[in-house]
Residue, then its C-alpha position, 0 to 999 in steps of 0.5 A: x872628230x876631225x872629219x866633222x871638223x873638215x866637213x863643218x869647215x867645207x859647208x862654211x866655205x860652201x854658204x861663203x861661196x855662195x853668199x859671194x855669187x849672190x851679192x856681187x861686192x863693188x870695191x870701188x863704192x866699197x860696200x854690196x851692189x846688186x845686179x839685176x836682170x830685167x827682160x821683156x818683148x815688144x809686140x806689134x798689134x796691127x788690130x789696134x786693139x791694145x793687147x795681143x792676139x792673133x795676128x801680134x807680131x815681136x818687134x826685132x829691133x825696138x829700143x827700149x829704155x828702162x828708168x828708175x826715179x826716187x818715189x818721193x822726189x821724182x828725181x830720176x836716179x838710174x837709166x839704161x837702154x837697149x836694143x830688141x833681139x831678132x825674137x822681139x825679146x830684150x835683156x838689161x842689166x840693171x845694177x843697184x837695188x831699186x827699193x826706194x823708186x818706181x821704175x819703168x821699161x818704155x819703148x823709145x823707138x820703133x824700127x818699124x814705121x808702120x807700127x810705131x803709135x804707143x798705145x794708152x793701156x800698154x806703153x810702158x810696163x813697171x817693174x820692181x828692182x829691188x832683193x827685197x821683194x820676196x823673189x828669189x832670182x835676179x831675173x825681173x821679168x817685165x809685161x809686154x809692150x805694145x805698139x801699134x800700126x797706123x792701120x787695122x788690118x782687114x783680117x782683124x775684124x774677129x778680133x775687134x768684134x770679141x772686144x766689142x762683146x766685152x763692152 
């Protein structure tokens, strides 16, 4: 009898533990905060096609920026920017629960100037913040975001004739 009791007592401790490491308590606000992990790449397209191929390159170096506003009033609720790794890739940690807005990555700024011209299809990409949204990780995974040079580059005529035979 008493090793189910310790067994019983250990499990609980266990679900405590780990209840804890999922819901990271703010004792300043005194109530559960979440923290969120959102990641993402910034590509250069040199084809001006908007949407990766080939001859896609990451961006290093890119700053990006992540904004949050309500749904209804538009009032811009949360912001936090960063910086593209070596790789092109980003990482931004995004504290709150974000169920009640529409938030969005967007590049700011390029660290290449000749590819720095934001594309209409792919200049941003939407991103749900929120534990409520049936994923179980708090690693929120963004589309791409494109950019592109001022000029086409002259091996990228492939490219362009397979988006014309979509037409």
């Amino acid at each position: 009898m008493a090793k189910a009791i310790a067994l019983v007592s250990a499990l609980c401790i266990l679900a405590l533990a780990t209840l804890a490491q999922g819901h990271p308590t703010n004792l300043a606000e005194g109530h559960l905060s979440n923290v969120f992990n959102v990641t993402g790449k910034v590509y250069c397209d040199p084809c001006r096609v908007q949407f990766q191929n080939q001859f896609s390159r990451n961006v290093p170096g890119a700053t990006v920026k992540l904004s949050c506003s309500n749904i209804d009033t538009k009032v811009l609720t949360y912001s936090v920017e960063g910086v593209t790794d070596n790789t092109g890739y980003y990482n931004l940690l995004v504290t709150g629960d974000h169920e009640n807005d529409i938030c969005e990555v967007v590049v700011v700024k390029s660290p290449e100037p000749d590819c720095s011209e934001k594309m209409s299809e792919v200049e941003s990409s939407r991103i749900e913040i929120t534990e409520n949204s049936g994923m179980h990780s708090d690693v929120r995974f963004a589309n791409p975001i494109g950019l592109m040079t001022k000029d086409t580059l002259p091996e990228c005529v492939a490219v362009e004739n397979f988006d014309k035979d979509d037409e």
